[in-house]
N, C-alpha and C positions, 0 to 999 in steps of 0.2 A: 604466553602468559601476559597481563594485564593489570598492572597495578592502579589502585585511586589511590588519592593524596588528596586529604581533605586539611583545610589550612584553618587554624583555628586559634592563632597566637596571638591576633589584634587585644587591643583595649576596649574595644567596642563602644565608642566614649559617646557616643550618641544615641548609645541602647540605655543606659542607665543603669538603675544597679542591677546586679548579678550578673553572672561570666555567661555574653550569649549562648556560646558553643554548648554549654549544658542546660541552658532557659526550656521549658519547658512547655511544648508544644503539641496541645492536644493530648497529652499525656507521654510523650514520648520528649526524650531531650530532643534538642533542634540538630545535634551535631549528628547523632542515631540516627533523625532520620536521613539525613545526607546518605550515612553510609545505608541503609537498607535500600533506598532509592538506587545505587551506586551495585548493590549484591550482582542482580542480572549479567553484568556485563563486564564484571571484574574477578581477578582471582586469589588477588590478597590487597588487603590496609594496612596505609600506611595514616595516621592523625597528626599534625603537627602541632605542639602546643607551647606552652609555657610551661618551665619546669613545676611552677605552684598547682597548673590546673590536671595533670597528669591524675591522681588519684581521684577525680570527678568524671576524669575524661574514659579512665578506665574500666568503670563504675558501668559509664553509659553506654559501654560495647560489649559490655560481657555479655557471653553466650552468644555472638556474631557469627554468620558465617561461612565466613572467613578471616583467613591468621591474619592477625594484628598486629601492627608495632608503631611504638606511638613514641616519636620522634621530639624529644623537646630541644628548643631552641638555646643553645648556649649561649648567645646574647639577647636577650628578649625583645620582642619590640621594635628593630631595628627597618619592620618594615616587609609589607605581602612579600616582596621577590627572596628576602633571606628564609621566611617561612617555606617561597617554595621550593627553593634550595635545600634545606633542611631538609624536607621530607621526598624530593626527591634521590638525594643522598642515600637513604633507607629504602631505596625501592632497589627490589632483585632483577625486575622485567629490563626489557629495550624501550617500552615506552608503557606512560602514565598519565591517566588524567589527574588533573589537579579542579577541585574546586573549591571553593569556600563555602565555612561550617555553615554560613547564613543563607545557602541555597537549599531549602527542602523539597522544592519541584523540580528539580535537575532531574528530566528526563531518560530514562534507560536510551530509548531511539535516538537520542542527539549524541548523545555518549559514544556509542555505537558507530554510528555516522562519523565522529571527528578522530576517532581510532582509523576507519577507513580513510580517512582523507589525509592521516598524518603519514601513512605509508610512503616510504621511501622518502618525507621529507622530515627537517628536524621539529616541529609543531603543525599542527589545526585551528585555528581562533574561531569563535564566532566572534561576527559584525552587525550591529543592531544601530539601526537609525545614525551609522557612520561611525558606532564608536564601538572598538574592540571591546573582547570580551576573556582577560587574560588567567580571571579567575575562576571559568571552566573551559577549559583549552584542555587538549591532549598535545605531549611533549617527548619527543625522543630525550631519553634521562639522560645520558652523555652528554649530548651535543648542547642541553639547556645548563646542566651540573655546570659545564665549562663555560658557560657566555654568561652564568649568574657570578661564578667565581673571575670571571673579568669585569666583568663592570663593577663588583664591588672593590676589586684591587682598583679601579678607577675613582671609585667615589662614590659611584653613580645606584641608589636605591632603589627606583624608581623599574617596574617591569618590563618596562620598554625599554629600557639601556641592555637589558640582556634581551628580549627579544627581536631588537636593530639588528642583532648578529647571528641570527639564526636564519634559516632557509622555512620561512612557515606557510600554509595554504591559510589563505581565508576564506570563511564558512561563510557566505551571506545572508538576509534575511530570507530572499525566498528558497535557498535549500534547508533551512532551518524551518521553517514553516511545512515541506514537502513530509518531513518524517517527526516534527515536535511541533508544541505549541512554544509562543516565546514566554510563558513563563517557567521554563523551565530557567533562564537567567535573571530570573526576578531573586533580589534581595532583601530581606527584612534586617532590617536596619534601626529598625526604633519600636517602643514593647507596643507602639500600635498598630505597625506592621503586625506583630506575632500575633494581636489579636486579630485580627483581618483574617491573618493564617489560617488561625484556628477554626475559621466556619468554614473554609475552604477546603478541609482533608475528611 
């Protein structure tokens, strides 16, 4: 079994107004398409969100399919690693990909790929022009559950304080390119991104 974890609790303070995770792209919320993109190669959703955005967010997955649960953040805000904490918290599987609500080209085949590659250790990251890529990474749920809930007994928010202590493979650029394209880690991040999007689907 194979859970996603789609992370959607930011402020999005550089999108502007309206709550990305439900912005509207091409007629489809942005966050929907994550998870349809995401359908092929998983077996249940999990959403992370904000307890306000919850009724929008649920709105945008009805009729999915597959089971949903949509994980909101009892302190909000505090940052991607508590998000992915949270919603890996709510996952049943051994292991889960996590990606964020502002990737719509997230790949089936790269998905696929870091499931493979996370086998027998505790994550997979993709690595793009030297810089990790933590917010679509596949993660053994235990082993990541426990080094998020350490490093924030630490202090420490920041993803890479929990993934220091994990056993992860890195995905490079050219095994990323062999079975994806690299926009499957492209972000839209501002509503001219999302218009960009839009001619692009």
């Amino acid at each position: 079994m194979r859970t996603g974890v789609i992370v959607a609790g930011g402020y999005s303070t550089r999108f502007g107004e309206g709550d990305k995770a439900v912005a509207d792209l091409a007629g489809t919320p942005m966050s929907r398409r994550v998870a349809d993109r995401l359908a092929p190669v998983i077996d249940d959703l999990v959403l992370n969100c904000r307890p306000e955005q919850r009724p929008a967010i649920e709105d945008a997955l009805t009729g999915y399919d597959h089971p949903v649960t949509v994980a909101a953040d009892d302190e909000p805000d505090r940052g991607p690693m508590t998000g992915i904490l949270t919603g890996l918290r709510a996952a049943e599987s051994e292991f889960a990909v996590v990606v964020a609500c502002d990737m719509p080209f997230v790949d089936p085949a790269l998905v696929r790929r870091l499931f493979e590659r996370a086998r027998d250790r505790d994550a997979a990251v993709p690595r793009v022009d030297g810089r990790d890529q933590p917010l679509q990474a596949v993660y053994h749920v235990d082993a990541t559950v426990a080094a998020c809930e350490a490093a924030l007994a630490r202090d420490q928010r920041a993803v890479f304080a929990a993934l220091n202590d994990l056993d992860w493979a890195v995905v490079q650029e050219s095994e990323i390119r062999a079975v994806a394209g690299l926009d499957s880690l492209r972000n839209v991040n501002t509503r001219e991104d999302l218009r960009l999007a839009a001619t692009e689907l």
